[in-house]
LOROPA-687684 format. One record per atom (N, C-alpha, C): x, y, z; residue in one letter. Coordinates in steps of 0.05 Angstrom, whole numbers, plus 5000, padded with zeros to 4 digits. Layout:
<nodes>
XYZa/...
</nodes>
This chain:
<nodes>
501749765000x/500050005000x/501850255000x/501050424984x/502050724980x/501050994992x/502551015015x/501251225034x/503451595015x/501051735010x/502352064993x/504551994978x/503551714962x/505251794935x/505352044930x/506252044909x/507352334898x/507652394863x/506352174853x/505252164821x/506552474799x/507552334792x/509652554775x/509352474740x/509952634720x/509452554696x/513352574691x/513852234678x/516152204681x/517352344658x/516252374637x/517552574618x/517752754632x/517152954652x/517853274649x/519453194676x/520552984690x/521852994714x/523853084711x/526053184723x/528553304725x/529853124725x/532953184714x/535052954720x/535452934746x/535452734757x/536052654791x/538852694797x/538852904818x/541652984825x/544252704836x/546352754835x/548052584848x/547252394874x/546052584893x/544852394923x/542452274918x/540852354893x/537652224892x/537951964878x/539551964852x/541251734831x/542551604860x/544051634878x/545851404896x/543251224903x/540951414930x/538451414938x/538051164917x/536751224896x/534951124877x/536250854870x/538650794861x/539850524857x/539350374879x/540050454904x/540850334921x/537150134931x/534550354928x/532250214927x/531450044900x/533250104880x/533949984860x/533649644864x/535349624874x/537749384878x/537149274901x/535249294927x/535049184953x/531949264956x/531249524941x/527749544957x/528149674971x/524949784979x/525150024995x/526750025016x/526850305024x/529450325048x/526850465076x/528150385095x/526450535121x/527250855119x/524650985134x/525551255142x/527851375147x/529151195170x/530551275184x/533851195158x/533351055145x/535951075127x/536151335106x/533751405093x/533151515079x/534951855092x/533451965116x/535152165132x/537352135140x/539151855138x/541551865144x/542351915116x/542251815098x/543551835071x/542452195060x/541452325073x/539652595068x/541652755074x/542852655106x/543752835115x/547152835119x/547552565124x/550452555129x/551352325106x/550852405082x/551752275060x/554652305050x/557452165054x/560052305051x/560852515035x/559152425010x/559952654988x/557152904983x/555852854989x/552952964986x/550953065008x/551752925033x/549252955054x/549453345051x/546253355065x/546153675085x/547453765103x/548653555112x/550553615138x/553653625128x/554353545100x/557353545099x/558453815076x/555753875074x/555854175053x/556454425069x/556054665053x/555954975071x/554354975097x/555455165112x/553655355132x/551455335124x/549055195131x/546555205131x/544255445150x/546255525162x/545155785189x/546056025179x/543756165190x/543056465189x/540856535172x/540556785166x/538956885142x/539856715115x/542256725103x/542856695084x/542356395080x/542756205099x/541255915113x/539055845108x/538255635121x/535655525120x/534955545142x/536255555171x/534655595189x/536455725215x/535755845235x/535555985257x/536155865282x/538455755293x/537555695316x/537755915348x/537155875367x/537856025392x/540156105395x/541956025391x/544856145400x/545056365380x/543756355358x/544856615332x/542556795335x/540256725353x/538256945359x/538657205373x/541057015396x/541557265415x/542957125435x/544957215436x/547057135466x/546457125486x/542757225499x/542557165526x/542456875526x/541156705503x/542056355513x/544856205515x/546256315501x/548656235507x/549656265534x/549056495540x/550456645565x/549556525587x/545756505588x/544856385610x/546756095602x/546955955582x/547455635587x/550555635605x/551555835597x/554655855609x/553955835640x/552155965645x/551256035670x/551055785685x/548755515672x/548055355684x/550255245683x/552155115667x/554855005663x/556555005690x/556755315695x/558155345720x/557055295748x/554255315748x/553055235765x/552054925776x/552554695742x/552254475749x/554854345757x/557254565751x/560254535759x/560754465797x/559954695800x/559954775832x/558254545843x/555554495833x/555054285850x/555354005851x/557253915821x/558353705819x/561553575844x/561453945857x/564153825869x/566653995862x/566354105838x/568554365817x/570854105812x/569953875802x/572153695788x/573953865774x/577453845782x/578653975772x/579653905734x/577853715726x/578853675705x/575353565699x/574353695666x/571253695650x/572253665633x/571353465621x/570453475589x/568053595587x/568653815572x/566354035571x/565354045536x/563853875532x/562353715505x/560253905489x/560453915462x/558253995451x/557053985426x/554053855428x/553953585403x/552653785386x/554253745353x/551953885338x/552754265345x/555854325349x/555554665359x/555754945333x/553954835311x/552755025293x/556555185288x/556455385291x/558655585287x/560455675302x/558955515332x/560955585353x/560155835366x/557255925355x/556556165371x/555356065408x/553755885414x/553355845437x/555855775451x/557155625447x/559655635465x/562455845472x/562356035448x/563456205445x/561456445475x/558856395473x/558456595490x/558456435527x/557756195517x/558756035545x/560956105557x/563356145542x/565356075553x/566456425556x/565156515547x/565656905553x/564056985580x/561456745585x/560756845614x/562756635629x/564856485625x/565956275649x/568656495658x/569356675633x/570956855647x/570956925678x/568456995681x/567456945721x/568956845740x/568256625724x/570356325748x/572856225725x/575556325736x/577056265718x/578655955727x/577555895755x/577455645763x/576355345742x/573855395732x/572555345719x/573355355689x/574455455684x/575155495639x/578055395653x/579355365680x/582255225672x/581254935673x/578954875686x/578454615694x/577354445671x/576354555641x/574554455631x/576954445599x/576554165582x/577254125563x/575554085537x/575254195525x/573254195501x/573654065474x/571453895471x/570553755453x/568353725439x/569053705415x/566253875391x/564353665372x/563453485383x/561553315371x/561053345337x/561453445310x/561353565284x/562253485257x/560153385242x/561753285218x/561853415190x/560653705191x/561253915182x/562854105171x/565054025150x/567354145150x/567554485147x/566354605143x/565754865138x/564954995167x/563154855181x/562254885209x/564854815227x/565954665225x/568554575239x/570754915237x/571355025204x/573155185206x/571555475216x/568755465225x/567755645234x/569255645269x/567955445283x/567755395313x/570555405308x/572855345299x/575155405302x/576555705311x/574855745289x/575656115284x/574256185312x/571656075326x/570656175350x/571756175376x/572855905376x/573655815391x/576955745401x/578055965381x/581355805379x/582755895403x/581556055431x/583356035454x/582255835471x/581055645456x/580055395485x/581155155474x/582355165457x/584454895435x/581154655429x/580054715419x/577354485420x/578854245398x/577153955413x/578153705397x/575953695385x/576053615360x/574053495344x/573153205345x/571553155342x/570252835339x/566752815321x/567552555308x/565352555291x/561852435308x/563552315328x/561052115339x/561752195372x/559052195394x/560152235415x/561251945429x/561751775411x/563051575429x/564951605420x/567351755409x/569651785415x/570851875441x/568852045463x/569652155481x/571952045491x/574052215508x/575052135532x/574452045554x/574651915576x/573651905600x/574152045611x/571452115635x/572452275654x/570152415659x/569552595679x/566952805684x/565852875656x/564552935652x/563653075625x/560453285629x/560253445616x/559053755616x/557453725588x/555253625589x/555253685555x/552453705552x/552353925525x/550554105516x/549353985481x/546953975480x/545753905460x/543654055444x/543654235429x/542054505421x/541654325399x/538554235390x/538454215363x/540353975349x/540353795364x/542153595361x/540853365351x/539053335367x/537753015376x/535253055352x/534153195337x/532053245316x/533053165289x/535553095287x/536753105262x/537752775259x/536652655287x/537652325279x/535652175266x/536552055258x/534551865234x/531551775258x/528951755243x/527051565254x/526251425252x/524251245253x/523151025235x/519751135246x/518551005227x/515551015225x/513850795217x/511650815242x/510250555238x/507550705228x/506250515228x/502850545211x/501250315219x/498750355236x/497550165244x/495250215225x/495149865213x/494149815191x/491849495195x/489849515198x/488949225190x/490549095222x/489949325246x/490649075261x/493549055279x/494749155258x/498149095250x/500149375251x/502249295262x/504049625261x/505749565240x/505249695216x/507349615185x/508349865188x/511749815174x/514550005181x/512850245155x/514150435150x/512850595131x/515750655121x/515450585094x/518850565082x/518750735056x/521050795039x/520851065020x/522150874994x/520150854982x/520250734951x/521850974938x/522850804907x/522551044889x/521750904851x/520451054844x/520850954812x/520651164793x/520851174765x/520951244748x/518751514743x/516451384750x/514151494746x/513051774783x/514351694802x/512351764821x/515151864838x/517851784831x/520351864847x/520451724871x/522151944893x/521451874924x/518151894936x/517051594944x/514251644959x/514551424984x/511851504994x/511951195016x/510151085013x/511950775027x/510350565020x/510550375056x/508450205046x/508450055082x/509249765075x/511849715087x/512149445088x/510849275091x/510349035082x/508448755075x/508048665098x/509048645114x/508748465140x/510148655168x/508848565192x/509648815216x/512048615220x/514748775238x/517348645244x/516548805276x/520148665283x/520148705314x/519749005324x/521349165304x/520449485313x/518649495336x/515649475320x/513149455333x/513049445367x/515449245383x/515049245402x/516349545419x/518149695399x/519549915417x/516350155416x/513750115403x/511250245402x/511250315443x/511450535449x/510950555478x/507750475486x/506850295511x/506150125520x/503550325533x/504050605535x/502450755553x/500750935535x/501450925506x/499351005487x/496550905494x/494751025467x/492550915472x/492250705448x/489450635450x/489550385426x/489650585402x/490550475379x/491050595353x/488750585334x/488750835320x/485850845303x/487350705276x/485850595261x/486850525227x/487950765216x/490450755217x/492851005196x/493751045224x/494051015247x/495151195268x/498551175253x/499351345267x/502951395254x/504351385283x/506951275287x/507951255305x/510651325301x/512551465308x/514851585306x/516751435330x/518951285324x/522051165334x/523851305327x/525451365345x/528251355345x/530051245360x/531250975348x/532150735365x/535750965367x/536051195344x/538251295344x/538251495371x/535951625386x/535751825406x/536451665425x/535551455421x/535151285449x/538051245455x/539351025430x/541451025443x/544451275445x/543351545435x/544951635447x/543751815471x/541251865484x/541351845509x/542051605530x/542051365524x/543051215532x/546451225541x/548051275517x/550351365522x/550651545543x/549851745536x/550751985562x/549751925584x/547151805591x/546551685619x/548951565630x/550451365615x/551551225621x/554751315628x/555151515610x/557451645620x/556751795636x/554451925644x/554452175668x/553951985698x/552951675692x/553451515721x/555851435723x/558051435704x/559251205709x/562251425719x/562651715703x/564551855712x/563452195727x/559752205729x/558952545736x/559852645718x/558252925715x/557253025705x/555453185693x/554053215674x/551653295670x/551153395643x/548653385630x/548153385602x/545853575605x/545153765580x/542953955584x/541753875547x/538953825547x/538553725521x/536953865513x/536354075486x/534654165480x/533754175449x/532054155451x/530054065418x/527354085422x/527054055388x/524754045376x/523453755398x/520253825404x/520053545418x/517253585429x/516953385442x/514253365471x/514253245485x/512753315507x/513353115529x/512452925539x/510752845526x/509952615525x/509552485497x/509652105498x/509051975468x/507152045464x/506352055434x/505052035427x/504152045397x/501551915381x/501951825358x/502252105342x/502552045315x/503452245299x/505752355286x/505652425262x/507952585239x/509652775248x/511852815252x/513953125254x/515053065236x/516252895217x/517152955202x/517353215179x/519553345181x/519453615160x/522153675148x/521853765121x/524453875106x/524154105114x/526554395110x/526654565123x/528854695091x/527554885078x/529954945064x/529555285058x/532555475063x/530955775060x/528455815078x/528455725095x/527055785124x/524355705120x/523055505096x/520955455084x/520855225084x/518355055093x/517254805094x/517654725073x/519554435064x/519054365034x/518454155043x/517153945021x/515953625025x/518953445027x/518753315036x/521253095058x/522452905038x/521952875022x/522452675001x/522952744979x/523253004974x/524453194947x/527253304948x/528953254938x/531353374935x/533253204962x/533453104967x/534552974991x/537653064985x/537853135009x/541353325005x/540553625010x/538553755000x/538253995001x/536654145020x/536153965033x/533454105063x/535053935088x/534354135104x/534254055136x/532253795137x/532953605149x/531153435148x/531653335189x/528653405203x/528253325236x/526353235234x/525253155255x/523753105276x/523553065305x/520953095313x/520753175342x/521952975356x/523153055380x/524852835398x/521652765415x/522752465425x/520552415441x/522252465472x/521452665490x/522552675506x/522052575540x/519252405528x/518952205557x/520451985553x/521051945522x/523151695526x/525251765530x/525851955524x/529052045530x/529651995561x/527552145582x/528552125601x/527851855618x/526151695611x/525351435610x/528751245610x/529951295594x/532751175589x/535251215608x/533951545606x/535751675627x/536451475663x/534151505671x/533651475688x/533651085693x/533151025677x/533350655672x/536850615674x/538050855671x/540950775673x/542251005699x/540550945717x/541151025747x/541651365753x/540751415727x/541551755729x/538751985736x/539252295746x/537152345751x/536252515733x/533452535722x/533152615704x/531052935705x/530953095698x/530453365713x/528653385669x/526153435676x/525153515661x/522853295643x/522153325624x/522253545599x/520453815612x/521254005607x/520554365609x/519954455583x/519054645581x/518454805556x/522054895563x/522555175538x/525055315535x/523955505566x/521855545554x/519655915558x/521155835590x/519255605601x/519955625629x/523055545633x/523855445623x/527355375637x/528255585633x/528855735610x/530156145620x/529156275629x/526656255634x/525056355660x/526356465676x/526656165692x/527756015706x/530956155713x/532556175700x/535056275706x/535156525694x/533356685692x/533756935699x/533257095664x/531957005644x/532957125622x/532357415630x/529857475636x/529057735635x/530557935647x/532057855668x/534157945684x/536858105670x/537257815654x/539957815636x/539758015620x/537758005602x/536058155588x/535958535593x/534458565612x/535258805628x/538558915631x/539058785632x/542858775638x/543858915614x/543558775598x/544258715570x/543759035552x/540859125556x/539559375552x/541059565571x/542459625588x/544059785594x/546359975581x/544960195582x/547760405564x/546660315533x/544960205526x/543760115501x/541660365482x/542560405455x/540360635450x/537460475451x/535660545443x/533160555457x/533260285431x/533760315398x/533160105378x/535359895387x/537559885401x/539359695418x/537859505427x/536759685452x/534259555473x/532159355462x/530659605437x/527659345425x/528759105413x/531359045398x/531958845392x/532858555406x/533958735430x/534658555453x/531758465461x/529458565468x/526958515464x/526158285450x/525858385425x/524858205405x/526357915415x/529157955418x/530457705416x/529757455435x/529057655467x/527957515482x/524357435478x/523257485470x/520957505458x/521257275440x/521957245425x/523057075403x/524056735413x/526456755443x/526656515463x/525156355474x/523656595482x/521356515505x/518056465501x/517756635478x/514756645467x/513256415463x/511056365474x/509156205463x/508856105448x/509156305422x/508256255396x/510656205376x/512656205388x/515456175380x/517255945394x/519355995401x/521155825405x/520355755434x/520255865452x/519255855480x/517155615487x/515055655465x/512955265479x/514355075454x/515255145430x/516254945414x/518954735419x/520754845430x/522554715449x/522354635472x/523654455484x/523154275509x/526354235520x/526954155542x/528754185556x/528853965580x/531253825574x/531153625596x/534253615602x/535453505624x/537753455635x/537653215651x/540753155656x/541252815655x/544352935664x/543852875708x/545552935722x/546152715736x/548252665753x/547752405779x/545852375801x/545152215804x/543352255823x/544052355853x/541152535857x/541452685879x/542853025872x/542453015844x/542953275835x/541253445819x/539253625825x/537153785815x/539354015804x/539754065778x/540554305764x/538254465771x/539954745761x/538054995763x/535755045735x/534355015736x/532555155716x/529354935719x/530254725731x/529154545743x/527754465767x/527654725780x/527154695810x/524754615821x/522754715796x/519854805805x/518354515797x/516654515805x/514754165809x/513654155784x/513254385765x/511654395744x/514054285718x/516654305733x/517454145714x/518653915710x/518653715727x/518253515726x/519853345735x/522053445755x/524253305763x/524353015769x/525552765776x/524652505780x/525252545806x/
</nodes>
């Protein structure tokens, strides 16, 4: 069965670029491929992915994140950094981690508020999660008095304490998708042919997947859609596991909700415009929503404590943006000020980044970070 083909008249199709021809053989030759392959070959394709091309950020970009909105998030995160420092103990030696760090603007302003505690920036060694080469000679240029190591995967880490920050990280790992059908949870996988290109299609028979379906849903209507990421999981898994096994602490923030539940996020993102997910592969942002009760579900199954999911709005709340904010507008001309405005406005808003992001952390147990304090958000 063919769920939004995409019916195309094969004379007037375009020549299929380099990554759509790889794509296309490869369902060629084996049959459809799952979701979740489809966005890895999208995104981190060696010669072709989205991820191994230009700067994709800013205006000139496809998309916008928090750290390039405005330095009060950076600054607050520097903030919590030092604060989950102090109450780890001030280990004289951090791996101070950061997955996915765009241009090196959030840590660049982290590490301009750690100036403070110079205890702290001697104690911490930095390492840049990035497979970006263009983004790499950016955060270089940002970052060249903190000597940062590069690494492609975070299991290259070193051992040892580790500090690590995740902006927009965890939305960009592959998913898989189910479809309850006749009964049955069938994978929902991405054909391609001649006539109709990249579409989807539902595998013939349900596989084991089906059982990672969370247990606390409700029963499923015919077409319900169900969204996995066996890749979130296990890299919250990982960091649980490093933040029990050496302390620590991890701050995670994304696209997401907080609780499972059924339904599509999947979206292309290109020139700051919704494009369809299955067109041009190589050339769009390609996420989806983190599930963030499983995240901390994992968290916490691997002995760690888990402080959240929060909206953004309330976690900078929380540590003071409006404050910072005010600060910031000091000695500022008055169009200085409204922009600093807007920017916070823009963080925190409802209708913006503020309820669309979510926020969870993953400390040792018996350690409540700051931004987390309040019952409403959900500490374990």
């Amino acid at each position: 069965m063919h769920l939004r083909d995409q019916p195309a008249n094969a004379s007037r199709r375009p020549a299929l670029s380099p990554l759509s021809e790889r794509i296309a053989r490869r369902i060629s030759r084996g049959g459809p491929i799952t979701v979740g392959d489809y966005m890895a070959a999208a995104l981190g394709d060696a010669d072709h992915g989205y991820y191994r091309r230009a700067d994709p950020l800013g205006a000139k970009g496809d998309f916008t994140t928090a750290p390039e909105t405005s330095q009060l998030f950076g600054d607050l995160i520097g903030a919590w950094l030092i604060d989950c420092w102090d109450k780890l103990g001030r280990p004289a030696s951090v791996n101070l981690v950061e997955l996915g760090p765009g241009r090196g603007t959030l840590m660049a302003d982290a590490l301009r508020v750690g100036r403070r505690v110079p205890e702290w920036l001697s104690a911490i060694k930095l390492h840049l999660v990035e497979i970006n080469p263009a983004l790499r000679c950016l955060q270089a240029s940002a970052l060249q008095d903190h000597a940062p190591v590069w690494h492609d995967t975070l299991y290259g880490l070193p051992d040892g304490p580790t500090m690590l920050v995740a902006n927009e990280f965890l939305d960009a790992l592959p998913i898989r998708q189910l479809v309850y059908w006749d009964g049955n949870w069938l994978e929902r996988l991405v054909d391609w042919n001649e006539a109709a290109g990249f579409h989807f299609v539902l595998a013939p028979r349900p596989n084991a997947l089906s059982l990672l379906v969370p247990e606390d849903l409700p029963h499923p209507a015919q077409g319900s859609l169900c969204e996995l990421s066996p890749a979130v999981i296990a890299v919250g898994t990982e960091i649980a596991h490093r933040i029990a096994t050496f302390g620590g602490a991890a701050l995670l923030i994304d696209y997401g909700h907080t609780q499972s539940a059924f339904g599509e996020s999947l979206q292309a993102v290109r020139a700051h415009r919704m494009v369809a997910a299955l067109e041009n592969p190589g050339e769009a942002d390609l996420s989806a929503h983190v599930d963030f009760a499983a995240l901390v579900r994992v968290a916490r199954e691997a002995g760690t404590h888990a402080s959240g999911p929060t909206t953004q709005r309330a976690f900078l709340k929380a540590l003071g943006i409006d404050i910072r904010a005010d600060r910031l507008k000091r000695g500022r001309s008055a169009e200085a000020a409204a922009a600093i405005d807007r920017a916070a406005d823009r963080l925190t808003g409802a209708d913006a980044m503020g309820a669309l992001f979510k926020v969870a952390a993953i400390t040792p147990a018996g350690i409540v970070p700051a931004g987390f304090d309040g019952p409403a958000n959900g500490g374990s």
